[in-house]
DSSP file (Angstrom, degrees, kcal/mol; ACC not computed):
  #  RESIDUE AA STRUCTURE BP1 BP2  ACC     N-H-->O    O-->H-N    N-H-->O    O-->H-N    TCO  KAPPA ALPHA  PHI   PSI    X-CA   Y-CA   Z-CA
    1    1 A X              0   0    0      0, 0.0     2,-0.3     0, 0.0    10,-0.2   0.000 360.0 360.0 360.0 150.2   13.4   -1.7    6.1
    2    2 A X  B     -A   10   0A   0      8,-1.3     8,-2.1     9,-0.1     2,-0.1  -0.993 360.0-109.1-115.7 116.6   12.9   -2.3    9.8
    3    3 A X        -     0   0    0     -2,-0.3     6,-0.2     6,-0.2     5,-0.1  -0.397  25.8-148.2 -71.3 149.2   15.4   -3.5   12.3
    4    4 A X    >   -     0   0    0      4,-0.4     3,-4.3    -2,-0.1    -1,-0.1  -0.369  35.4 -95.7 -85.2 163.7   14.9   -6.8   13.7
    5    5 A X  T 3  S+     0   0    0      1,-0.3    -1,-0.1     2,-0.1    -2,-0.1   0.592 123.9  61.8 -84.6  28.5   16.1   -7.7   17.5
    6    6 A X  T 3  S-     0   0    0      2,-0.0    -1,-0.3     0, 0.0    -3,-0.0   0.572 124.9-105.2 -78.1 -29.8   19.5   -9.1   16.1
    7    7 A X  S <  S+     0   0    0     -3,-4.3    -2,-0.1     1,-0.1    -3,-0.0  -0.001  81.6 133.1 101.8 -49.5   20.2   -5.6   14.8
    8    8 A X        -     0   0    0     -5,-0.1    -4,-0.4     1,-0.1     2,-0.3   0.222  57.3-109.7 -45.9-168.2   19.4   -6.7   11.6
    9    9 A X        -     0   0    0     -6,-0.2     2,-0.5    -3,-0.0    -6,-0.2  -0.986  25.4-161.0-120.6 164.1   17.5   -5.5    9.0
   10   10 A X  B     -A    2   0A   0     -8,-2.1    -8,-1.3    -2,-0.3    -2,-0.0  -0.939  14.7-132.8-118.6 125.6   14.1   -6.7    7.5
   11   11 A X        -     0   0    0     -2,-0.5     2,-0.3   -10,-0.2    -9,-0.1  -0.395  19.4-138.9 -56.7 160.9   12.2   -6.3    4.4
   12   12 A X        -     0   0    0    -11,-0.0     2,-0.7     4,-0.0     3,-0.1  -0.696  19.0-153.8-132.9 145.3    8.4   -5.5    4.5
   13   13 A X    >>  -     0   0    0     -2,-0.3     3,-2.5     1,-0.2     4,-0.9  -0.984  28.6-112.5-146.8 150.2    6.4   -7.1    2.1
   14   14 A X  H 3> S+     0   0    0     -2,-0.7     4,-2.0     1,-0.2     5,-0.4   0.945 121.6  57.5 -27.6 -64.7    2.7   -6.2    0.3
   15   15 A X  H 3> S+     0   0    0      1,-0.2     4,-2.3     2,-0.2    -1,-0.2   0.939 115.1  32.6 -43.9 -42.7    1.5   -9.2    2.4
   16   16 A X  H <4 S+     0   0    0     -3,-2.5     3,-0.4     2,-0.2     4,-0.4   0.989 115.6  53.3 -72.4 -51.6    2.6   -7.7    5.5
   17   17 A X  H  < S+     0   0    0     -4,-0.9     3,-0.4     2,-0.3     7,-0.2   0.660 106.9  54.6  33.4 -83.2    2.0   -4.6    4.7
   18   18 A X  H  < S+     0   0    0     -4,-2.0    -1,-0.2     1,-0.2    -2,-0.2   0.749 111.7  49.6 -43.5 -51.7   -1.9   -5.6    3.7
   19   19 A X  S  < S+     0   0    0     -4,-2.3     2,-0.8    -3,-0.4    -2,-0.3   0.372  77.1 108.6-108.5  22.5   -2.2   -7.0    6.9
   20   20 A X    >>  -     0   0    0     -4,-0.4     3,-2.4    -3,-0.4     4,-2.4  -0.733  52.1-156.8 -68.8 105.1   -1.0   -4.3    9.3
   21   21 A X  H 3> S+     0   0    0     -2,-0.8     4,-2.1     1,-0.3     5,-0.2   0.833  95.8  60.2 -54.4 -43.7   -4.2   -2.7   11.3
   22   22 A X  H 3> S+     0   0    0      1,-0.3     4,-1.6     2,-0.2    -1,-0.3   0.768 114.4  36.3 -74.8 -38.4   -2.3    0.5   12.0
   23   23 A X  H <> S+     0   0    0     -3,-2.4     4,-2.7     1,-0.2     5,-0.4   0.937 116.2  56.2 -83.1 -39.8   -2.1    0.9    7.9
   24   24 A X  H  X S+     0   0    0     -4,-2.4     4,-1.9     1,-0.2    -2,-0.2   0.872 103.6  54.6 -33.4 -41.8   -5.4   -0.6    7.6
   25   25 A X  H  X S+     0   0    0     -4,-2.1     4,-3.4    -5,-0.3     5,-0.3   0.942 109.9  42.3 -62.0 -50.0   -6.7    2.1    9.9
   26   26 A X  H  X S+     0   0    0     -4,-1.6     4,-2.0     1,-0.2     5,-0.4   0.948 107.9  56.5 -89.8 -34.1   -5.5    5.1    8.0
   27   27 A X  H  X S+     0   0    0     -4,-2.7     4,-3.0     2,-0.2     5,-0.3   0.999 110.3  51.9 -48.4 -39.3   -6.3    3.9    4.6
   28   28 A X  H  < S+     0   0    0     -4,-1.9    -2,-0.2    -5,-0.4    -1,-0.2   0.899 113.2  37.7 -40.5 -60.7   -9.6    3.7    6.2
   29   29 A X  H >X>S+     0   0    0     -4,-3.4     4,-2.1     2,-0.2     3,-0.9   0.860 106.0  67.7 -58.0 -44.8   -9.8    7.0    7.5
   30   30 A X  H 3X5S+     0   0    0     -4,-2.0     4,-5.7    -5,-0.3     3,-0.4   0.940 108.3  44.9 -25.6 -78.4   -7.9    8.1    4.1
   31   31 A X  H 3X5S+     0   0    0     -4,-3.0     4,-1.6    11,-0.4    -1,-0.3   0.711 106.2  58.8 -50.6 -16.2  -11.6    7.0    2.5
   32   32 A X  H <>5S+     0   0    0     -3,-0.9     4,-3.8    -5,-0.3    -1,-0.2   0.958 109.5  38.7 -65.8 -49.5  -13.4    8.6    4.9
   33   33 A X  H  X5S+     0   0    0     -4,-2.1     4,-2.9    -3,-0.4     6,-0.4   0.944 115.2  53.3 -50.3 -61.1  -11.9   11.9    4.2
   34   34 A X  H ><XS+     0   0    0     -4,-5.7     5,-1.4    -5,-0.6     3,-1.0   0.934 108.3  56.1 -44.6 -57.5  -12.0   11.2    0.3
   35   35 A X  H ><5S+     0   0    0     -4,-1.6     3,-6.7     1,-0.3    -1,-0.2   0.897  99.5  55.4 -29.0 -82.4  -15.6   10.4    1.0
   36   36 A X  H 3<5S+     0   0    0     -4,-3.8    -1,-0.3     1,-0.3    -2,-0.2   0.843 107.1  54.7  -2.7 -69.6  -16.3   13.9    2.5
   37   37 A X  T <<5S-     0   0    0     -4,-2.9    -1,-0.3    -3,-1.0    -2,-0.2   0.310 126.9 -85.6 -78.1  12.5  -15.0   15.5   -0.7
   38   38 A X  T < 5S+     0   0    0     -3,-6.7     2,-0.7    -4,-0.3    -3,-0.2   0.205  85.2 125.3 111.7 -30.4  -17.1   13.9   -3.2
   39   39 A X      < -     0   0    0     -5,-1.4    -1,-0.2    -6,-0.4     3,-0.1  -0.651  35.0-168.7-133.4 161.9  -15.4   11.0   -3.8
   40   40 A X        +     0   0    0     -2,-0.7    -1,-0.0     1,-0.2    -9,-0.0  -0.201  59.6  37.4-110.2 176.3  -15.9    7.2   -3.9
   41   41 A X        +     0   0    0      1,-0.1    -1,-0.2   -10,-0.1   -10,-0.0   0.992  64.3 135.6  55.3  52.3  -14.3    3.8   -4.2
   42   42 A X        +     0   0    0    -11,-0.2   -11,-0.4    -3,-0.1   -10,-0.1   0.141  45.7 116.7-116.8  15.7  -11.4    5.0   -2.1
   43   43 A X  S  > S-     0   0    0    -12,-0.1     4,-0.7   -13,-0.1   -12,-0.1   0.597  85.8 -80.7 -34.1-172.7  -11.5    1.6    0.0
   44   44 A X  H  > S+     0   0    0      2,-0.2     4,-1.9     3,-0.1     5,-0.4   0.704 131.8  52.5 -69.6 -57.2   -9.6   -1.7    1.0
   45   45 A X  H  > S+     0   0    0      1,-0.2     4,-3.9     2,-0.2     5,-0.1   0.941 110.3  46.2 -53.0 -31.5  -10.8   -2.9   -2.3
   46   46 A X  H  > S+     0   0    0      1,-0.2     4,-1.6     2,-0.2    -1,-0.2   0.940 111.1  48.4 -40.5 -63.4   -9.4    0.2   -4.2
   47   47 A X  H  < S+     0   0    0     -4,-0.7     4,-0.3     2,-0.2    -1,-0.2   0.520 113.2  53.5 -86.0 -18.5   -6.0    0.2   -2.5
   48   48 A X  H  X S+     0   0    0     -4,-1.9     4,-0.7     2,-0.2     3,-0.4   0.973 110.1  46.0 -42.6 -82.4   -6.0   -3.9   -3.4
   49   49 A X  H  X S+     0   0    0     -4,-3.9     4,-1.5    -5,-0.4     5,-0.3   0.737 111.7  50.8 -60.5 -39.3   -6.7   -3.3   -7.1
   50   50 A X  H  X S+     0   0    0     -4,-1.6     4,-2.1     1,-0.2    -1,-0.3   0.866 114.4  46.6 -32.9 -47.2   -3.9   -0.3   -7.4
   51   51 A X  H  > S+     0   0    0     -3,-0.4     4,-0.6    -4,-0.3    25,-0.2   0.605 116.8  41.1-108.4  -0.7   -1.3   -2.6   -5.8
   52   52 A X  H  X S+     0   0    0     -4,-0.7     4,-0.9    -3,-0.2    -1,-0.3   0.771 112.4  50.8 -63.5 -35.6   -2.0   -5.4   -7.7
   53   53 A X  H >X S+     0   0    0     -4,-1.5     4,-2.2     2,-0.2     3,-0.8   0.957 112.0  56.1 -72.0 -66.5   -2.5   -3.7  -11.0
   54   54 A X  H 3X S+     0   0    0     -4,-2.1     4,-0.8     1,-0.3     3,-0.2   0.877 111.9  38.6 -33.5 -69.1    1.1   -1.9  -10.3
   55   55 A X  H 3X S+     0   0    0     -4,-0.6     4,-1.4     1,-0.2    -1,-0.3   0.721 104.7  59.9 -83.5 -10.8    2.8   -4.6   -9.9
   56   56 A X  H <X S+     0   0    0     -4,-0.9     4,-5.1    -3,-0.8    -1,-0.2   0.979 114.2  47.8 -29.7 -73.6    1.4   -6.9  -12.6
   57   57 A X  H >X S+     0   0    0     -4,-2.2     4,-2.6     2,-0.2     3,-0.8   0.842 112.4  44.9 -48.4 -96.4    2.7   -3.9  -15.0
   58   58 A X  H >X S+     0   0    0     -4,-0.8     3,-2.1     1,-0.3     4,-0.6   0.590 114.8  51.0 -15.3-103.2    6.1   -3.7  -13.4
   59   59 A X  H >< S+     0   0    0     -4,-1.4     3,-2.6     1,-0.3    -1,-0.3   0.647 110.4  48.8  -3.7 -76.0    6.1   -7.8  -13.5
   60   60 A X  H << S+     0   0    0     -4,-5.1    -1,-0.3    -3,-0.8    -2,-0.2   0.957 106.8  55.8 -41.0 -51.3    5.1   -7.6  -17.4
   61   61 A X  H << S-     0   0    0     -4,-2.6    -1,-0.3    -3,-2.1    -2,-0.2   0.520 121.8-111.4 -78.7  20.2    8.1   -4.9  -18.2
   62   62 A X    <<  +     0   0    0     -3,-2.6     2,-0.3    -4,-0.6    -3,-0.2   0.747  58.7 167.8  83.3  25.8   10.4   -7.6  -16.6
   63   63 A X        -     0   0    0     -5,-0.3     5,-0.5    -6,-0.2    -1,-0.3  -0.657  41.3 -82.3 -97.4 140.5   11.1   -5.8  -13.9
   64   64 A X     >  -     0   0    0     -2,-0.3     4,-2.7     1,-0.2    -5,-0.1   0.265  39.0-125.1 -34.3 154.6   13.0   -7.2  -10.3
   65   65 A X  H  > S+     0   0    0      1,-0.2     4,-1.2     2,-0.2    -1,-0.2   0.417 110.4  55.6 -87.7  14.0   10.6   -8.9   -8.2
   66   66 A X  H  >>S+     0   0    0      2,-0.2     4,-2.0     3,-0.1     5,-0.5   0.570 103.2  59.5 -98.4 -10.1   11.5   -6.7   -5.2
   67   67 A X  H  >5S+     0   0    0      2,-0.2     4,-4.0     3,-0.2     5,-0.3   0.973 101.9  53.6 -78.6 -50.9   10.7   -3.9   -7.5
   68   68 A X  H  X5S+     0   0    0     -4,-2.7     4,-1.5    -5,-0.5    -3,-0.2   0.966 107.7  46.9 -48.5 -49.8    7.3   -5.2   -7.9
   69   69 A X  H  <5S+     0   0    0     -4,-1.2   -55,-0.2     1,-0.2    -1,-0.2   0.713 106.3  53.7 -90.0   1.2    6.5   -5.4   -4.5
   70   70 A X  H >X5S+     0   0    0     -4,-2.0     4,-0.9     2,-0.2     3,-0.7   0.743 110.3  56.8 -62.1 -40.6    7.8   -1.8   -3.5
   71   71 A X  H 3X<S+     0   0    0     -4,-4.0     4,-1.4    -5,-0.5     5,-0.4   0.973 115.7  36.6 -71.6 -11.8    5.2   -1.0   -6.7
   72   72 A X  H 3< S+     0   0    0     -4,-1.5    -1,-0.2    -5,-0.3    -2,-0.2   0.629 111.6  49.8-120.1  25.1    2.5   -2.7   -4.6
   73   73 A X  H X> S+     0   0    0     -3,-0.7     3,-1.0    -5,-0.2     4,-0.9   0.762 118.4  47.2 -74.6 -82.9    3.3   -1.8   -1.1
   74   74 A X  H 3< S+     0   0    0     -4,-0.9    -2,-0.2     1,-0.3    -3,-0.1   0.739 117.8  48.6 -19.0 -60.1    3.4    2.3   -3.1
   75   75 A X  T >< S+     0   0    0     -4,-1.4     3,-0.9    -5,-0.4    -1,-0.3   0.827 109.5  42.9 -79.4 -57.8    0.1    1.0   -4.6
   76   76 A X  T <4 S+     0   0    0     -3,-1.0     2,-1.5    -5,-0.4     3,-0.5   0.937 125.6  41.9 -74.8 -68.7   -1.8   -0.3   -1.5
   77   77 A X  T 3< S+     0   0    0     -4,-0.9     4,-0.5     1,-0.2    -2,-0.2  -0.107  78.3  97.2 -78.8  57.8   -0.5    2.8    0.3
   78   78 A X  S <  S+     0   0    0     -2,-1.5    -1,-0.2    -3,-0.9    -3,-0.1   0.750  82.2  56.0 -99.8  -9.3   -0.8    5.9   -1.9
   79   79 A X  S >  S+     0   0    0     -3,-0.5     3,-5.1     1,-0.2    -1,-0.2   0.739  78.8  91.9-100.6  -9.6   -4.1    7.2   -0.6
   80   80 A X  G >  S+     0   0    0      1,-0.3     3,-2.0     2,-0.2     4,-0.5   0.883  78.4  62.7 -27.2 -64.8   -2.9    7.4    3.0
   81   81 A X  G >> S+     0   0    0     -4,-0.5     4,-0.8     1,-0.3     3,-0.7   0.670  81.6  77.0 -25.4 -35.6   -1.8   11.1    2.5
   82   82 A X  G <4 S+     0   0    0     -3,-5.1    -1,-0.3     1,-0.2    -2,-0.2   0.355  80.2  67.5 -73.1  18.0   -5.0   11.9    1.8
   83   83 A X  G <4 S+     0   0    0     -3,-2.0    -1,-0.2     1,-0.1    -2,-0.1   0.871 110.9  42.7 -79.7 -26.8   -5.9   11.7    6.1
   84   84 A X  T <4        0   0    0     -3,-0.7    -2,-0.2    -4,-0.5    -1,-0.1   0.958 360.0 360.0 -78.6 -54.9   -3.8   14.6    6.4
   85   85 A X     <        0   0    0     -4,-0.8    -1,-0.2     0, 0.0    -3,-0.1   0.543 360.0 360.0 -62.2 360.0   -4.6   17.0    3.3
């Protein structure tokens, strides 16, 4: 969550999430690095199809719909780590 300027707080959602450059950026780099090491289809389209897939599954086992879209927020960003490694 993020405060708003009320003080409040806000929820993040996949859609936002998706369109943030700053995450855009390091998934980007993420695939560059993966690249490096051998491996492919570590993309936008990748990180798509993970955070759709997740939460589809989650969705099917009945599960809240804010719990699907923390599994596809996880899911669009799981490869990030890999700028660092």
């Amino acid at each position: 969550m993020i405060k708003t300027h009320m003080g409040r707080r806000a929820t993040m959602t996949y859609e936002q999430i998706r369109r943030d450059a700053e995450i855009r950026t390091y998934i980007e780099r993420a695939d560059a690095s993966l690249c490096a090491l051998g491996y492919t289809e570590h993309n936008q389209a990748h990180v798509c199809r993970v955070a759709e897939e997740a939460g589809r599954i989650l969705s099917c086992l009945g599960y809240p719909e804010r719990d699907v879209e923390l599994a596809k927020i996880a899911g669009y960003i799981h490869d990030i780590g890999n700028v660092i490694n």
